[in-house]
C-alpha atoms as one frame of an Amber mdcrd trajectory, in Angstrom:
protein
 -20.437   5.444  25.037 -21.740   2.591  27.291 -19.494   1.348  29.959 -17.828
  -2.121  29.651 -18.712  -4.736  32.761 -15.704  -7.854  32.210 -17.385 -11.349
  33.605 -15.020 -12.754  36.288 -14.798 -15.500  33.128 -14.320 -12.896  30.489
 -11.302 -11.311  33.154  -9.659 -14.893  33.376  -9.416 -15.450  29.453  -7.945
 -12.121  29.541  -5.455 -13.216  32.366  -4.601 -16.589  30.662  -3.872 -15.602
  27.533  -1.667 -13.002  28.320   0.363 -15.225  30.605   0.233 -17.259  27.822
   2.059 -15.071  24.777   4.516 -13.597  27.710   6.139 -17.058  28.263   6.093
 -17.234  24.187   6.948 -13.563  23.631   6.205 -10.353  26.009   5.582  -8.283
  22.794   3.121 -10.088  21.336   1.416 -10.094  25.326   1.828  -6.607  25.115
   0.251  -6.053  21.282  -2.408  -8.735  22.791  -3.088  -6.420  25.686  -3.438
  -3.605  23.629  -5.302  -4.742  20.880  -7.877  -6.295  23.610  -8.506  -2.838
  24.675  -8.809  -1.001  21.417 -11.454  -3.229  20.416 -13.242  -3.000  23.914
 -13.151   0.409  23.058 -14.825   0.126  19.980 -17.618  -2.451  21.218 -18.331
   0.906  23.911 -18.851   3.195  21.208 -20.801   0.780  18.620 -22.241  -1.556
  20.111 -24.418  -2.445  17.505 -21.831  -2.522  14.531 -20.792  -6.185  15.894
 -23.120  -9.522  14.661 -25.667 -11.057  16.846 -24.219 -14.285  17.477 -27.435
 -15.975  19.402 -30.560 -14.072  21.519 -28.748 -10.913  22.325 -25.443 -11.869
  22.452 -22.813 -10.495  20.029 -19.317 -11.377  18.861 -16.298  -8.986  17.968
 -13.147 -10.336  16.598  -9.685  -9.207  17.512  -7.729  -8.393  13.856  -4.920
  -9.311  14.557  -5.189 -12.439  16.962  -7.268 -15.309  16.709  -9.752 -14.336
  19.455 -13.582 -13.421  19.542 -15.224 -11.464  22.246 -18.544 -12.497  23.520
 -20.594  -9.846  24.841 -24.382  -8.381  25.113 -25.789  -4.574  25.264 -27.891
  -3.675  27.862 -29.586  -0.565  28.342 -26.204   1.643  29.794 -23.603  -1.140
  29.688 -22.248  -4.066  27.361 -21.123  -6.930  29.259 -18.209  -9.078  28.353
 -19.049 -12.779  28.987 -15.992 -14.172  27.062 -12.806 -14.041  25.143 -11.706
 -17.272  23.781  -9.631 -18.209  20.669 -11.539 -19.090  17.811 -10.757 -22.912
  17.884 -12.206 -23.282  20.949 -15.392 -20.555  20.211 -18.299 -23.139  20.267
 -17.272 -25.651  22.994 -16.608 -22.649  25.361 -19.395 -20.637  24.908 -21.813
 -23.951  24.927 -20.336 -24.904  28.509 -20.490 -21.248  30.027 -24.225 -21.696
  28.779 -25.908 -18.737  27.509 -27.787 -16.739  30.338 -27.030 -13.217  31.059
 -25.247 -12.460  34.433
C-alpha cells in the first residue's frame, strides 16, 4: 500500500466542502468525510485500477457524491492534487495547471 501525500489544495477542497454539507446537513458532511477516506483508501491499495486522466495523472470518483479526485503515483506514494465536484472538474484542474508538486 503506498502512502497518500494531500496537496495543501487537495486539503482545502476537502475543508470546503465539508463546511459546506455541515451548514446543509452534518450527516451528509459526515457520509462526505467518510466516503472521502474509503476511497483514499482504495487509491493506496490500487493505484492503478483508476483512469489516466492526462500524463500521469489519474482520476477516482466518489460513488456517492459528485466529486473526482485528482491524483498521480509515484514510486512509494500517490499524491492528491485535487478534489473538486464534477461541474467544476475541467476549469479547476486547467487553473491549478498540471505539474507535479
Amino acid at each position: 500500500m503506498r502512502r497518500i501525500i494531500l496537496s495543501p489544495d487537495a486539503k482545502a477542497d476537502i475543508r470546503s466542502t465539508i463546511r459546506w454539507y455541515q451548514r446543509t446537513d452534518p450527516n451528509l458532511a459526515l457520509r462526505f468525510k467518510l466516503e472521502t477516506r474509503a476511497t483514499l483508501r482504495r487509491i493506496a491499495q490500487f493505484p492503478y485500477q483508476f483512469p489516466l486522466i492526462e500524463g500521469t495523472f489519474r482520476r477516482a470518483r466518489l460513488k456517492r457524491f459528485p466529486y473526482a479526485i485528482f491524483f498521480y503515483v509515484g514510486k512509494d506514494r500517490v499524491v492528491i492534487r485535487t478534489v473538486v465536484h464534477k461541474r467544476r472538474a475541467d476549469s479547476v484542474w486547467m487553473d491549478r495547471g498540471r505539474g507535479h508538486g
